[in-house]
C-alpha positions as a LaTeX table, in Angstrom:
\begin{tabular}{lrrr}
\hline
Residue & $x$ (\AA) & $y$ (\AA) & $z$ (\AA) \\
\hline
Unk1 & $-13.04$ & $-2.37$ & $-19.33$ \\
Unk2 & $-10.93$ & $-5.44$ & $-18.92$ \\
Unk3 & $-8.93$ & $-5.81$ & $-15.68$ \\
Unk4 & $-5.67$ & $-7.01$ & $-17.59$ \\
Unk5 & $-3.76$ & $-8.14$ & $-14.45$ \\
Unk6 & $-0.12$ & $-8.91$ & $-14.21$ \\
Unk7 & 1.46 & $-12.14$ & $-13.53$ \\
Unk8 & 3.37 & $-10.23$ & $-10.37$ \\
Unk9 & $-0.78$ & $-9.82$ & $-9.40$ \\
Unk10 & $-1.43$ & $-13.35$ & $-9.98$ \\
Unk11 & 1.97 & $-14.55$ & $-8.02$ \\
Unk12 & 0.74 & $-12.35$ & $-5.49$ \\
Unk13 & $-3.13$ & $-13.63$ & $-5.38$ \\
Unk14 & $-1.34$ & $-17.41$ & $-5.78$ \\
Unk15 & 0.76 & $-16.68$ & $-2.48$ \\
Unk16 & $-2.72$ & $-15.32$ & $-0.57$ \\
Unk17 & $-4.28$ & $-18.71$ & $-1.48$ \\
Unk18 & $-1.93$ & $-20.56$ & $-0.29$ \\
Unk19 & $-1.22$ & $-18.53$ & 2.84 \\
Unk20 & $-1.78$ & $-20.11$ & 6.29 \\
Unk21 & $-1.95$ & $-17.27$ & 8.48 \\
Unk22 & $-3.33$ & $-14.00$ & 9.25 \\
Unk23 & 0.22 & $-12.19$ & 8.76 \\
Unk24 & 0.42 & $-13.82$ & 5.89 \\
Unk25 & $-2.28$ & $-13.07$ & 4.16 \\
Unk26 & $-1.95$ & $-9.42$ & 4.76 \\
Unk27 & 1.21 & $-9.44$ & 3.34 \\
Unk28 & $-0.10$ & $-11.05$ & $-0.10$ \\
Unk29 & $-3.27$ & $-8.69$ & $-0.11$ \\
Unk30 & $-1.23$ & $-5.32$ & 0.83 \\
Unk31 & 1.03 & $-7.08$ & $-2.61$ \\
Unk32 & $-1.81$ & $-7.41$ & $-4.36$ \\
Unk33 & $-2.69$ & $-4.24$ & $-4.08$ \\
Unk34 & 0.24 & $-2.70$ & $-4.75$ \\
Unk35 & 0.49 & $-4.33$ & $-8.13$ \\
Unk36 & $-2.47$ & $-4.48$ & $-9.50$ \\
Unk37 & $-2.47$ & $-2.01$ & $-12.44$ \\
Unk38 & $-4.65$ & 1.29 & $-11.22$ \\
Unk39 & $-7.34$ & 2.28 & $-13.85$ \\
Unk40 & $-11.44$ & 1.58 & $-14.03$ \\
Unk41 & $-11.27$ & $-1.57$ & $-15.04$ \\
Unk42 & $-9.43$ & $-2.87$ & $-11.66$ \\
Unk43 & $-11.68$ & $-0.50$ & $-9.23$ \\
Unk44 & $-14.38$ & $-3.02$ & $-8.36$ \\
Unk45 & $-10.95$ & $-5.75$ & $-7.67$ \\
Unk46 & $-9.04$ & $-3.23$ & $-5.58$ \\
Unk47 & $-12.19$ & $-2.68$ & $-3.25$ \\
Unk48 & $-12.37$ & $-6.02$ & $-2.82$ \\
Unk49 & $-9.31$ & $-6.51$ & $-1.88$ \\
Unk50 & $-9.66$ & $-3.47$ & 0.80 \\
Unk51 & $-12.21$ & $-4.65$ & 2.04 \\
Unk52 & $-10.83$ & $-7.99$ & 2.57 \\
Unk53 & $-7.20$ & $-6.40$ & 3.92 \\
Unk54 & $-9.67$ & $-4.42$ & 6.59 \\
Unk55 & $-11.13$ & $-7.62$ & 7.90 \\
Unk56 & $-8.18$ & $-9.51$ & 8.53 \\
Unk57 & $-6.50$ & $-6.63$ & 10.10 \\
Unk58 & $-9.35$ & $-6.13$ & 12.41 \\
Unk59 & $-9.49$ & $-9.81$ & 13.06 \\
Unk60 & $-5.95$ & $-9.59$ & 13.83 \\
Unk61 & $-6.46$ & $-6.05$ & 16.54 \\
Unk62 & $-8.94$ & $-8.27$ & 18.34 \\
Unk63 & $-6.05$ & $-11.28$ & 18.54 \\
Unk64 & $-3.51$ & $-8.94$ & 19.99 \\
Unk65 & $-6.45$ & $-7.52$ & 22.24 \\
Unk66 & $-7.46$ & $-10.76$ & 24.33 \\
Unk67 & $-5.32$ & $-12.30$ & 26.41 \\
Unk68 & $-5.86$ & $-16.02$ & 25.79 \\
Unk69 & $-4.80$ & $-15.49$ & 22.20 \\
Unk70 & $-1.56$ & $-13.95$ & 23.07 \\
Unk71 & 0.85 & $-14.08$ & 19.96 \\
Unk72 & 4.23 & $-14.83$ & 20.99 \\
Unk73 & 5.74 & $-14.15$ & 17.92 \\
Unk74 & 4.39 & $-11.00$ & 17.79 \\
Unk75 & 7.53 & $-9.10$ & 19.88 \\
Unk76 & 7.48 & $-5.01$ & 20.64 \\
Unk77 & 10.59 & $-3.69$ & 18.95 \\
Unk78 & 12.93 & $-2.44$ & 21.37 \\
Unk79 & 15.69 & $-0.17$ & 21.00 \\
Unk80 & 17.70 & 0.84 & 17.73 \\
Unk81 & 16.26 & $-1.74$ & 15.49 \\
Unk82 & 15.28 & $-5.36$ & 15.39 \\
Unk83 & 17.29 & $-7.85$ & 14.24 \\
Unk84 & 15.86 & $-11.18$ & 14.01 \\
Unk85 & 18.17 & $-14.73$ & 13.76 \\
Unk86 & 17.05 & $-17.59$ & 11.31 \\
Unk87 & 18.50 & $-21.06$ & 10.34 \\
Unk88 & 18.15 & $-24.89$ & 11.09 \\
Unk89 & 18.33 & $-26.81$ & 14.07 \\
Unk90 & 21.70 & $-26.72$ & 16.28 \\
Unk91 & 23.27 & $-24.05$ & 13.63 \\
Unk92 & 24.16 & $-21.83$ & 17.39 \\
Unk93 & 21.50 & $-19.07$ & 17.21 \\
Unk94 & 20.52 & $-19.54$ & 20.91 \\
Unk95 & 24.52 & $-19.30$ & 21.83 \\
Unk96 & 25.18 & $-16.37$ & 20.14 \\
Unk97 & 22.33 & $-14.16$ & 21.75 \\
Unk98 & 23.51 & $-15.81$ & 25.00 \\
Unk99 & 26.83 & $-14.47$ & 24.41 \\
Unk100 & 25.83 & $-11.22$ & 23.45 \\
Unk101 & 23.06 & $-9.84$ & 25.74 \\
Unk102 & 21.40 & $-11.13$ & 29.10 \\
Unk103 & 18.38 & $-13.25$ & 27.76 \\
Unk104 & 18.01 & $-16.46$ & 29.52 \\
Unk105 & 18.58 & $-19.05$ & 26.71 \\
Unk106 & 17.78 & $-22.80$ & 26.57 \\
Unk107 & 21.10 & $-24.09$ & 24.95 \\
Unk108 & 21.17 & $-27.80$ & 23.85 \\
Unk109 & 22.57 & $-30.08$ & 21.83 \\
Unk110 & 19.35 & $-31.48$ & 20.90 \\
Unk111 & 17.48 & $-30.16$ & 18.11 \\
Unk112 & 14.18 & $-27.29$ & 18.93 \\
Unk113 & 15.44 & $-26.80$ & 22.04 \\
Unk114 & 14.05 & $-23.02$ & 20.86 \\
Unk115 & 10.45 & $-23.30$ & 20.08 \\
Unk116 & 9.25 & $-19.84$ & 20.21 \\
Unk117 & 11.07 & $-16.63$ & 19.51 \\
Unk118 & 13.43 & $-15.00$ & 22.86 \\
Unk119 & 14.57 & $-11.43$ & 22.72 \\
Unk120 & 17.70 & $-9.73$ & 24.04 \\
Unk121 & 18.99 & $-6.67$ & 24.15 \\
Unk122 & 22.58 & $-6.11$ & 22.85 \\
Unk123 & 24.48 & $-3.34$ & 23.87 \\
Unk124 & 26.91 & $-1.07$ & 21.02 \\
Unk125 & 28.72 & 1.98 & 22.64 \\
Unk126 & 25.53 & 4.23 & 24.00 \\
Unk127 & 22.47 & 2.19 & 22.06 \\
Unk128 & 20.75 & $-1.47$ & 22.62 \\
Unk129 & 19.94 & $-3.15$ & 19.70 \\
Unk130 & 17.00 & $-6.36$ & 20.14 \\
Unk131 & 18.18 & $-9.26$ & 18.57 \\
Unk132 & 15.35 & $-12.40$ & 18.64 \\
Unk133 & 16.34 & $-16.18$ & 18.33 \\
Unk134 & 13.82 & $-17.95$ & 16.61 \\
Unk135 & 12.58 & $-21.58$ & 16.00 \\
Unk136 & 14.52 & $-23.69$ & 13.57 \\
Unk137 & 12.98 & $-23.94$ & 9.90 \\
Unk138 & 13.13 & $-27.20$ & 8.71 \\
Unk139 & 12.20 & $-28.79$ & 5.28 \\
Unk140 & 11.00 & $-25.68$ & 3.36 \\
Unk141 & 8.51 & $-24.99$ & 6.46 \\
Unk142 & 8.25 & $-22.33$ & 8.47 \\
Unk143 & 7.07 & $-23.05$ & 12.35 \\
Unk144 & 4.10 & $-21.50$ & 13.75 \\
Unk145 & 3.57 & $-17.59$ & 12.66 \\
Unk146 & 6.98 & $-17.11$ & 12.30 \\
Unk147 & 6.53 & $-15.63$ & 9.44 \\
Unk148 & 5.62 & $-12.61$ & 11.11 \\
Unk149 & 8.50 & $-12.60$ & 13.08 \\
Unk150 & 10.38 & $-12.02$ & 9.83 \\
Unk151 & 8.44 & $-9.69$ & 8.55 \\
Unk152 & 8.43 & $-7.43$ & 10.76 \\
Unk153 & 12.13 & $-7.34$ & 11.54 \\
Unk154 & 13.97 & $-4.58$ & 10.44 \\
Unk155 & 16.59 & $-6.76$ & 9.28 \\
Unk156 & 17.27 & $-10.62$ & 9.11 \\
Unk157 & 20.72 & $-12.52$ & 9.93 \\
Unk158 & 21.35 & $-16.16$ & 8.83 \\
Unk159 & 23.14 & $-18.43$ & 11.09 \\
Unk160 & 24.82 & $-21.50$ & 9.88 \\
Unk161 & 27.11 & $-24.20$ & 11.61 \\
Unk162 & 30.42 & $-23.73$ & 9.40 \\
Unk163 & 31.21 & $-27.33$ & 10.28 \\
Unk164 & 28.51 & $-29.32$ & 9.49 \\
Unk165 & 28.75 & $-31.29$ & 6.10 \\
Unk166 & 25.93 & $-29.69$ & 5.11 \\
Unk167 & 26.61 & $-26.07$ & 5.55 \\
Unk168 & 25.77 & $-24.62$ & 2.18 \\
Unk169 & 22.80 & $-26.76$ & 1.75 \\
Unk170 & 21.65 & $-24.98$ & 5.43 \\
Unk171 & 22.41 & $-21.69$ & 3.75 \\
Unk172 & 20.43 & $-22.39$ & 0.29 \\
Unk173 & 17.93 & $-24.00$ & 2.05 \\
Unk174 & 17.29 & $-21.00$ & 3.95 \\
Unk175 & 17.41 & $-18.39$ & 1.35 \\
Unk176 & 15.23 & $-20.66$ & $-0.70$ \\
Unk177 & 12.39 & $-20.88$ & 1.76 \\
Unk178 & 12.44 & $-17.07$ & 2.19 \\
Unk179 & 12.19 & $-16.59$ & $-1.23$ \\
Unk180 & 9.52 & $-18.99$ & $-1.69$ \\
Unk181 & 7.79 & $-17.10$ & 1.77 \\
Unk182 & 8.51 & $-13.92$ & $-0.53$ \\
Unk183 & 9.72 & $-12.17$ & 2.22 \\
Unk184 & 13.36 & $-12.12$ & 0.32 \\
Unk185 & 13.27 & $-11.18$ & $-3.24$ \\
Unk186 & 14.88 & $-9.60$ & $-5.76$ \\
Unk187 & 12.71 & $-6.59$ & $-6.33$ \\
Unk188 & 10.19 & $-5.47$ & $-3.94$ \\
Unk189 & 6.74 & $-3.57$ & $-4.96$ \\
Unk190 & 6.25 & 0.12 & $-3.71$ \\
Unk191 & 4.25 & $-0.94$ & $-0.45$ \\
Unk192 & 5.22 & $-4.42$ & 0.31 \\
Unk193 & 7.51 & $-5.34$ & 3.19 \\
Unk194 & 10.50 & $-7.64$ & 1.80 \\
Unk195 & 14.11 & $-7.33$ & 2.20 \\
Unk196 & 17.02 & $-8.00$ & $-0.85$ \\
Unk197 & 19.85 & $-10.10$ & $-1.11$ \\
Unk198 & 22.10 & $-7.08$ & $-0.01$ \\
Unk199 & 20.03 & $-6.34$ & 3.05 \\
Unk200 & 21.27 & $-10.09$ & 4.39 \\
Unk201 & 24.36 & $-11.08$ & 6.31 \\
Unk202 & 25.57 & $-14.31$ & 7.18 \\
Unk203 & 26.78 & $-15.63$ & 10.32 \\
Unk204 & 29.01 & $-18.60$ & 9.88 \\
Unk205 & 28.99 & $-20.03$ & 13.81 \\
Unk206 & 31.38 & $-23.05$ & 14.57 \\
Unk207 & 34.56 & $-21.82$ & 12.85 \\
Unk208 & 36.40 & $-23.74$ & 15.82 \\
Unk209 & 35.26 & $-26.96$ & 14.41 \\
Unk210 & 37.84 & $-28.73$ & 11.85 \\
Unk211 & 36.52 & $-28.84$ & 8.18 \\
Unk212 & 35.18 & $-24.87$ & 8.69 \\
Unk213 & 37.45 & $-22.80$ & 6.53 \\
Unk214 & 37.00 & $-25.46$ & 3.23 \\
Unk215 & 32.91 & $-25.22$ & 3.97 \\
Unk216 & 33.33 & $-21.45$ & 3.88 \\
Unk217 & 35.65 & $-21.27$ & 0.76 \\
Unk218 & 32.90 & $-23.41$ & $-0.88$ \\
Unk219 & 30.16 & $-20.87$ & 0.14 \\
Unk220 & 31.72 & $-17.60$ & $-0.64$ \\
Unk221 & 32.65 & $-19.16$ & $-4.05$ \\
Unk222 & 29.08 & $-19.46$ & $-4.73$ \\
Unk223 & 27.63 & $-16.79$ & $-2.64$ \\
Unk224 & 29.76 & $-14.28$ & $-3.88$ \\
Unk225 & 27.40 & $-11.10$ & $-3.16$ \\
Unk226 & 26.47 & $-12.40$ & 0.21 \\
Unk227 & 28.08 & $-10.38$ & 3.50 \\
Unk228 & 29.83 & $-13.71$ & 5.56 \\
Unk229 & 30.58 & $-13.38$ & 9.16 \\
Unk230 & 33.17 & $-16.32$ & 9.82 \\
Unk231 & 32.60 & $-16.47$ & 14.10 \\
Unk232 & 32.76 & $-19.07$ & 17.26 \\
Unk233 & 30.79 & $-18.49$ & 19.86 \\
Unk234 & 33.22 & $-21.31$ & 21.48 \\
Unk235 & 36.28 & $-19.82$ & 21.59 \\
Unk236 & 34.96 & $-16.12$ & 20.69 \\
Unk237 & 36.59 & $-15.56$ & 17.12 \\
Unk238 & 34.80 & $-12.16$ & 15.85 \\
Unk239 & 31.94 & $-12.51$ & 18.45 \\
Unk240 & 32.60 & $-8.39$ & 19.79 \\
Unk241 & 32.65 & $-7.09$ & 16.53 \\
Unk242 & 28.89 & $-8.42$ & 15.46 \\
Unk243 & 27.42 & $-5.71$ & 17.65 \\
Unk244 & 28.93 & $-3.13$ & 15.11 \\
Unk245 & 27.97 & $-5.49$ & 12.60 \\
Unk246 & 24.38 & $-5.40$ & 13.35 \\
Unk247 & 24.43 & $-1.87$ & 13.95 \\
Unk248 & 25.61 & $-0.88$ & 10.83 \\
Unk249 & 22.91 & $-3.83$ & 9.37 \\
Unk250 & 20.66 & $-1.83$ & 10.69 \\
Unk251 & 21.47 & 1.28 & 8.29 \\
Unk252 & 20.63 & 4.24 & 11.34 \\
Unk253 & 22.31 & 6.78 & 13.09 \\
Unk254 & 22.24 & 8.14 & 16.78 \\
Unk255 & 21.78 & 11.95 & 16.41 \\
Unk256 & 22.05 & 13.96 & 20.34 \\
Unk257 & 20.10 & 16.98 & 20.88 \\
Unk258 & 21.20 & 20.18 & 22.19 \\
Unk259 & 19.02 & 22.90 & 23.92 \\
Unk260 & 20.24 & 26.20 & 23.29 \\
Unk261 & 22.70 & 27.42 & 26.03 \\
Unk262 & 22.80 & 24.03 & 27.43 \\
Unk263 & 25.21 & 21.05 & 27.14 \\
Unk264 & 23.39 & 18.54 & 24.39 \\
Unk265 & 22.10 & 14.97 & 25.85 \\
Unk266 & 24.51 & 12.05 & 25.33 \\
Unk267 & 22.76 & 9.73 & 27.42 \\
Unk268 & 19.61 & 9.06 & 25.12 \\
Unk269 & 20.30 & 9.52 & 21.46 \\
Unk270 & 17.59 & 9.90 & 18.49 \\
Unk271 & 17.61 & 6.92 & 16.54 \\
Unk272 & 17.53 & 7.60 & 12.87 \\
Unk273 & 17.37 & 6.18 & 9.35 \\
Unk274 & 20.60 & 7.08 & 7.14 \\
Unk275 & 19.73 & 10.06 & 5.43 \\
Unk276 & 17.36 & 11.38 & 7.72 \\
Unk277 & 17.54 & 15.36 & 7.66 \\
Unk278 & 17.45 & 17.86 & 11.02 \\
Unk279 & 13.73 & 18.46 & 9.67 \\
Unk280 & 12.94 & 14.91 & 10.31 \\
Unk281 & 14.77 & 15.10 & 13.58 \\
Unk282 & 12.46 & 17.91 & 14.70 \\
Unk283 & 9.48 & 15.96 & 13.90 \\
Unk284 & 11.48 & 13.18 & 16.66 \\
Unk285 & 11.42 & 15.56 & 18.71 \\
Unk286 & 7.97 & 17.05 & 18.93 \\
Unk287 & 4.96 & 17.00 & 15.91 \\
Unk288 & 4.96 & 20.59 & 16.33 \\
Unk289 & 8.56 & 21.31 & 15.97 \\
Unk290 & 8.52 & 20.46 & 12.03 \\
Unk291 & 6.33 & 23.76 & 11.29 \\
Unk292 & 7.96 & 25.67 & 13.77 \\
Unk293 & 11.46 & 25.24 & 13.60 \\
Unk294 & 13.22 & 28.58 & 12.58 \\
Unk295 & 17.06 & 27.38 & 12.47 \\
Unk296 & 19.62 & 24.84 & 13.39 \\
Unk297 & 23.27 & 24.45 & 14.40 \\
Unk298 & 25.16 & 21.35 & 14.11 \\
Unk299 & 28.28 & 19.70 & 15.51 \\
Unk300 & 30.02 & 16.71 & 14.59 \\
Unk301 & 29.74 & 16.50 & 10.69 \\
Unk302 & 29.86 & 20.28 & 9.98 \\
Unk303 & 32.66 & 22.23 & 8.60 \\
Unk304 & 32.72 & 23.64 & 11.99 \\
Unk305 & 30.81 & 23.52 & 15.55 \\
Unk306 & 27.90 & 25.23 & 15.55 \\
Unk307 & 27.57 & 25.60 & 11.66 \\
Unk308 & 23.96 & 27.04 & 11.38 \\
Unk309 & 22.50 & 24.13 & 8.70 \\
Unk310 & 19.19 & 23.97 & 6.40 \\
Unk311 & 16.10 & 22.00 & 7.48 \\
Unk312 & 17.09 & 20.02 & 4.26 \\
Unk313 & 20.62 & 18.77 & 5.84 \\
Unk314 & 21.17 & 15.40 & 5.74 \\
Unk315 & 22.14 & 13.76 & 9.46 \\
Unk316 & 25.52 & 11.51 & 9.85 \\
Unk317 & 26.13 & 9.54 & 12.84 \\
Unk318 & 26.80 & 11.04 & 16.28 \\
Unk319 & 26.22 & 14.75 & 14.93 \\
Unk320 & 24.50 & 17.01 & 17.69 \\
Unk321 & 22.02 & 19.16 & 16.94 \\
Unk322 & 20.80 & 22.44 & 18.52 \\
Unk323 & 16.91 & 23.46 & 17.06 \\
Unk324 & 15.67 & 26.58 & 17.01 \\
Unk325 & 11.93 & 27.53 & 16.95 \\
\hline
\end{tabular}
């Protein structure tokens, strides 16, 4: 039986040729795989390519495993989400997680003063979110096994200098080599880790300079579907409000428990995808809980405190639950 592969497989098997890293390669084989069209004539293909995604991940256990081949773009998310910074050289990303947790930044006005990735944390009402600073791309390229780093963020934020002349060619240049790193695309296989256009915001650093506001009416002309943070780290224009920002980026909600007969715990919330249901919260909570739990009571988004709700009821920001089981 012929195979009769696609020309997404063949973009995908095209990408894994060309790939020059394990991370990389795993991503275009777990593509592959998710494309390739499922019937007997494909089996002998998709074993291969199992096979092949088992190695590499093995090789890449025994990596993380020994110390002298430590991956330092490999960083353990932290907190509500990760949010990870991208853009050229000197476009501010450095400042701006300076100015908005405590990691000890190397700020300078020469270019890759940042040569591997830094995380902070960065605090929003009761949560920490980790934001990472990362290497500048230049010329279509991206540094290292960074491309890792993007991948497994749970969302990306481009940073651009508003006043430089070349602001929107820093801004399509970026986008461009995503796309062309397939980690940003317009429709993303069942399986395969990407991120759309709409999952992307835009932080527009500099806006103190002179020339800003044309460079940005140029931009949003063109980008009209993009989300564009006008900020200065400088003089501090919009800099509180991108902690909100990235939260709601981040598409999650903090959800409190409540043991019965007690007062529920505000210090440590749950931290939960949008439309996440109290049965998911009870599997949060403890494995067990999601066969055992009998009933729950809600406060916060309910018609009233203490509304008994389904396991099926969907979670909104800030509610607190009580579980029964």
């Amino acid at each position: 039986m012929p195979a009769n592969l696609t020309p997404q497989y063949y973009e995908a098997e095209k990408a894994y040729k060309e790939a020059r890293t394990v991370d990389e390669k795993i991503a275009a084989l777990q593509e592959m795989l998710a494309v390739i069209p499922k019937h007997k004539g494909t089996e002998k293909i998709q074993g291969e390519l199992k096979k092949r995604l088992s190695r590499l991940r093995e090789e890449g256990e025994k990596k993380e495993k020994g110390p002298a081949t430590f991956n330092p773009y490999k960083i353990q998310e932290e907190g509500a989400g990760q949010v990870v910074l991208v853009g050229y050289p000197n476009v501010g990303k450095s400042s701006i997680l300076g100015a908005l947790s405590n990691a000890k930044v190397t700020i300078a006005e020469y270019p890759f003063s940042t040569s591997l990735p830094l995380a902070g944390m960065v605090p929003y009402e009761d949560i920490k979110i980790q934001v990472i600073d990362t290497p500048p791309i230049i010329e279509g390229e991206v540094p290292g096994d960074l491309f890792g780093t993007f991948q497994r963020a749970d969302r990306l934020v481009i940073v651009i200098d508003a006043g430089d002349d070349d602001a929107l060619g820093q801004l399509s240049g970026t986008i461009e080599l995503l796309e062309d790193k397939r980690i940003l695309r317009e429709e993303i296989p069942e399986g395969v880790k990407a991120f759309k256009h709409e999952d992307l915001i835009v932080l527009a650093n500099k806006m103190d300079l002179p020339g800003t506001e044309d460079n940005l009416e140029i931009i949003k002309e063109l980008y009209k579907d993009l989300y564009i943070v006008p900020l200065s780290v400088q003089d501090g224009t919009k800099l509180t409000e991108i902690p909100e920002i990235f939260f709601r980026l981040l598409r999650v909600i903090r959800v409190y428990s409540k043991v019965p007969g007690k007062d529920p715990d505000m210090d440590a919330p749950f931290i939960l995808k949008k439309g996440c249901t109290v049965l998911d919260l009870a599997g949060e909570v403890h494995k067990d809980f999601i066969d055992k739990l009998e009933k729950a009571r809600i406060w916060g988004s309910a018609r009233f405190d203490g509304q008994p709700v389904p396991r099926e009821h969907i979670l909104q920001d800030k509610d607190i639950v009580e579980l029964h089981v």
